[in-house]
C-alpha positions in Angstrom: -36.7 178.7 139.5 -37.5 175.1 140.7 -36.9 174.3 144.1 -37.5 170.5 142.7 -34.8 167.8 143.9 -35.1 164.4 141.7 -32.9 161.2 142.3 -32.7 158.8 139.5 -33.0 154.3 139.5 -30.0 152.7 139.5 -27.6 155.4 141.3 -25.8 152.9 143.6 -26.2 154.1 147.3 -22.1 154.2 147.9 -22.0 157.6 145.4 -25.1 158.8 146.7 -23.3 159.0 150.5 -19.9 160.1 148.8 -21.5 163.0 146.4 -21.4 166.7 147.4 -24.1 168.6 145.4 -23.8 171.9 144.4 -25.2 174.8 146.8 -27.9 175.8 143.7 -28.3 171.8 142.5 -31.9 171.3 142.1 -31.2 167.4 140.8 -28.1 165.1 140.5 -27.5 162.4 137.9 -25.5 159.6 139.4 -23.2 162.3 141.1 -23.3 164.6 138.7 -25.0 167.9 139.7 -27.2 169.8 137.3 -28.2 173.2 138.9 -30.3 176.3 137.6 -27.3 177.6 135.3 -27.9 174.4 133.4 -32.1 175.1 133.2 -31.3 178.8 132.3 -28.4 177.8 129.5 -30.8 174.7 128.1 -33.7 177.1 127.9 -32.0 179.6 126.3 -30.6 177.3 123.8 -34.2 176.2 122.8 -34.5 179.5 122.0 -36.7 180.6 125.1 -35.1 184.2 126.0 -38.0 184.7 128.9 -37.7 182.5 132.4 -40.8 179.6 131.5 -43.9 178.6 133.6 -43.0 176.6 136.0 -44.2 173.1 134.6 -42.1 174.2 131.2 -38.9 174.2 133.4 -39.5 170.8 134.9 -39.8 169.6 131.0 -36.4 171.5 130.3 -34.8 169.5 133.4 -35.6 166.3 132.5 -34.7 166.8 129.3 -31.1 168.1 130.3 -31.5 164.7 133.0 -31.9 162.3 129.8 -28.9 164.3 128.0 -26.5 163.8 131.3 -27.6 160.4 131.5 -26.4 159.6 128.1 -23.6 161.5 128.0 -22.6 159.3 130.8 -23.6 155.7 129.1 -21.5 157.3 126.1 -18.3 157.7 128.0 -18.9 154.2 129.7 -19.0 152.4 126.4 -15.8 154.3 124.8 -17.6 156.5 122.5 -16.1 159.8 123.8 -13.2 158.9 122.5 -14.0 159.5 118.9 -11.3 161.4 117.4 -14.1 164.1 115.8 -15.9 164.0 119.5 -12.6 164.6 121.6 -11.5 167.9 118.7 -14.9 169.2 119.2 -14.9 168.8 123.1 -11.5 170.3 123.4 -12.8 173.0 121.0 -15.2 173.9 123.3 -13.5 173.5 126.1 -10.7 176.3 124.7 -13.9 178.3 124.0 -14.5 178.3 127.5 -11.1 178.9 128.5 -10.8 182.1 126.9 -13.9 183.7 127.9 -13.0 183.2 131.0 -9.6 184.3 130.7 -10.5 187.6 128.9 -13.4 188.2 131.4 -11.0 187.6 134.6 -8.3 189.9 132.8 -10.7 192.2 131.9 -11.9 192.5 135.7 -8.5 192.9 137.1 -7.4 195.3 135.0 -10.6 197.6 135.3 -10.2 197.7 139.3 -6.0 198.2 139.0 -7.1 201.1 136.4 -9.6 202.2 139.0 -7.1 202.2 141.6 -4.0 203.8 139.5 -5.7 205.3 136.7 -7.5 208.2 138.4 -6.7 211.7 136.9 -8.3 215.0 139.1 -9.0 218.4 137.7 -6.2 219.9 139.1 -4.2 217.2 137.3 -5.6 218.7 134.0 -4.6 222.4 135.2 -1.1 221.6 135.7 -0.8 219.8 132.1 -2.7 222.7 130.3 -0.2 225.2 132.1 2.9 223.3 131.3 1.8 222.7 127.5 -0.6 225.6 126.9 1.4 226.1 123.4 1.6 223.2 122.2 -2.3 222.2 123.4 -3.1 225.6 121.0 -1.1 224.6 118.3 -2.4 222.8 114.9 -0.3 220.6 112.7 -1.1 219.8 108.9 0.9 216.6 108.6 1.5 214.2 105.3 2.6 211.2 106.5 3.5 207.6 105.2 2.5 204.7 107.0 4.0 201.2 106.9 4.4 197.9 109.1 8.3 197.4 107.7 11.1 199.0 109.4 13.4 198.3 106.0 10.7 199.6 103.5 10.1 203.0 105.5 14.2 203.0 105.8 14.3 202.9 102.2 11.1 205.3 101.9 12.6 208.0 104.4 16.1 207.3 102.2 14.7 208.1 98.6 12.8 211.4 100.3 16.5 212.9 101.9 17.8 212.0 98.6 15.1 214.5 96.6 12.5 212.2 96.0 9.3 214.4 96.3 7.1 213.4 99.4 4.3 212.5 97.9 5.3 210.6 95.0 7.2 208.5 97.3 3.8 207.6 99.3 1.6 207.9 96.4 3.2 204.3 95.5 1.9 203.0 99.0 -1.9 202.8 97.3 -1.5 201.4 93.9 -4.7 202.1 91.7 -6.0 204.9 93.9 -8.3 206.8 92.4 -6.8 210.1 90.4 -7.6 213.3 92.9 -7.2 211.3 96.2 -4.7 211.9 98.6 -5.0 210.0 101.7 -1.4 210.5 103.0 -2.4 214.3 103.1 -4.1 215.0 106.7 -6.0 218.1 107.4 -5.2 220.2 110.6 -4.6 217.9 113.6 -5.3 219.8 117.3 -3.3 218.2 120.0 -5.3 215.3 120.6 -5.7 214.3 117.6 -1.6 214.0 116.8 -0.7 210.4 117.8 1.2 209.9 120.7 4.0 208.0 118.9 4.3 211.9 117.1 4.2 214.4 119.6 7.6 214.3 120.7 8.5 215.2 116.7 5.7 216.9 115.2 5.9 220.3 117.1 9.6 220.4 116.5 9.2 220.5 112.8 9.7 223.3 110.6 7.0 223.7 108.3 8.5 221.7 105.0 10.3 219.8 107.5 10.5 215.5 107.0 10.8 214.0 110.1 13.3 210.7 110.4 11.4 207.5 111.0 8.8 207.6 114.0 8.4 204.0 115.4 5.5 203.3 117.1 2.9 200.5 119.3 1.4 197.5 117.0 4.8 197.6 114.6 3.5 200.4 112.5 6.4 203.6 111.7 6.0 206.5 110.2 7.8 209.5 108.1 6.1 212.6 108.7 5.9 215.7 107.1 4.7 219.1 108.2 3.3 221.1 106.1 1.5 224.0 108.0 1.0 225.0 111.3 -1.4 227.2 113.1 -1.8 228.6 116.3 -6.0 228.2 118.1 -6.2 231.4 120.4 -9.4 230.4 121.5 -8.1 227.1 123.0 -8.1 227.4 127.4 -8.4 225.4 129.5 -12.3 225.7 130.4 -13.0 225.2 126.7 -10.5 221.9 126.6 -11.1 220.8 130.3 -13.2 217.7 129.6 -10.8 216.7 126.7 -7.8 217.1 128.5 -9.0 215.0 131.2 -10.1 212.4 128.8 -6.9 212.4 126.9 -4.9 212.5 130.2 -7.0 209.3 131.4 -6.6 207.5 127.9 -2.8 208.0 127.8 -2.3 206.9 132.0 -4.5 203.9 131.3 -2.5 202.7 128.5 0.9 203.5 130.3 -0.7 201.7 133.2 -2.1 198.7 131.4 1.8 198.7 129.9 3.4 198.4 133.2 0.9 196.2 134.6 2.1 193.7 132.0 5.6 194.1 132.2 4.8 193.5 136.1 3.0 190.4 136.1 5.5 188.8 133.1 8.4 189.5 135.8 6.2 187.7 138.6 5.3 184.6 136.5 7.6 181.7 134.9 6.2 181.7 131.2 7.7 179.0 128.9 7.3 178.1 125.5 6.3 174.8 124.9 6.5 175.8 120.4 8.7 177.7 118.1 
């Protein structure tokens, strides 16, 4: 990259002495400091995806210099503040903002899962000998899915009144094709079931309706089992690298949970908007 330092006429001496460049500024523009990020963004955006000669770079860095310099003459005479120019600065500038706050959130909570989120071998041992009949047993579930707490109320009501089960979600998927059943779901193994389920499903009867199952991102269900089948061929050495993946799945999102309800108990949040 260019190791080129350029001053430019008519920078007044007093913000010469009072400027601080950057550590990697390779030019400043009347206090301003344009460093390689700036070449390496500007070539890019001329569509150069390679790193240029390096006479090509010193082209790209004066022309970023002329686009600084009237960028500045703009602001001096009042045109930044255009109405259309300020909304599509502070559009940008939100741009900005959220990639970096989803790539600083996305950092911590990587090295907090990587701290708290381990799960050992012998972790998977205990859990396959605690559960060892549920991890080998199958469920064929029916189920009917919806984001309303008062529809599926209604749904779960017209089922315990005699309502046949599927009939009932059959009317969840108007104009379905004749022959398709998409509330009908074949044999589930354990980690398969959702996690909302699992404290309902294996205490079903087979014919059995559950009540309604709430669970994350406002979704509920009523469930239905409708078979059930035991896999003798399930152990642990068979299911070892899917139990430890399930395990760490189900700790990071517990994790990620309490992580959240931590920090929100740590911060002042207020709500500027209804």
């Amino acid at each position: 990259m260019l190791g080129l330092l350029c001053s430019c006429k008519g920078m007044q001496q007093e913000e010469v002495k009072r400027f601080t460049p950057a550590k990697d500024a390779i030019a400043t523009v009347n206090g301003v400091a344009i460093t390689e990020a700036d070449i390496r963004l500007a070539t890019r955006s001329e569509g150069h995806q390679t790193e240029l000669p390096t006479e090509n770079q010193r082209v790209v860095l004066e022309n970023v210099i002329r686009d600084e310099l009237a960028a500045q003459k703009a602001v001096a005479l009042g045109l930044g503040a255009d109405k259309t120019v300020q909304d599509e600065l502070r559009q940008m500038e939100a741009q900005l903002s959220a990639m970096k706050r989803k790539r600083l959130a996305d950092v911590y909570f990587r090295d907090q899962l990587g701290k708290r989120g381990d799960v050992s071998e012998a972790d998977a041992k205990r859990y396959f000998d605690e559960n060892a009949a549920l991890i080998r047993t199958e469920v064929k579930v029916w189920q009917i899915l919806m984001r309303d707490e008062a529809r599926i109320a209604l749904a779960k009501q017209e089922i315990a009144a005699g309502a046949p089960f599927d009939e009932v979600a059959k009317r969840q998927f108007p104009g379905m094709p004749e022959g398709q059943k998409p509330w009908e779901l074949d044999y589930l193994r354990w980690n398969q079931v959702p996690e909302a389920w699992r404290s309902v499903v294996y205490g079903l009867k087979e014919g059995e309706t559950s009540g309604v199952i709430k669970g994350p991102s406002k979704r509920f269900w009523v469930i239905k089992l409708v078979g059930k089948r035991e896999n003798s061929e399930a152990t642990f050495e068979s299911l070892k690298s899917t139990i430890l993946e399930t395990m760490k799945t189900t700790k990071a999102e517990q994790l990620r949970a309490e992580l959240d309800r931590e920090l929100r108990q740590k911060a002042r949040i207020v709500y500027t908007t209804k």
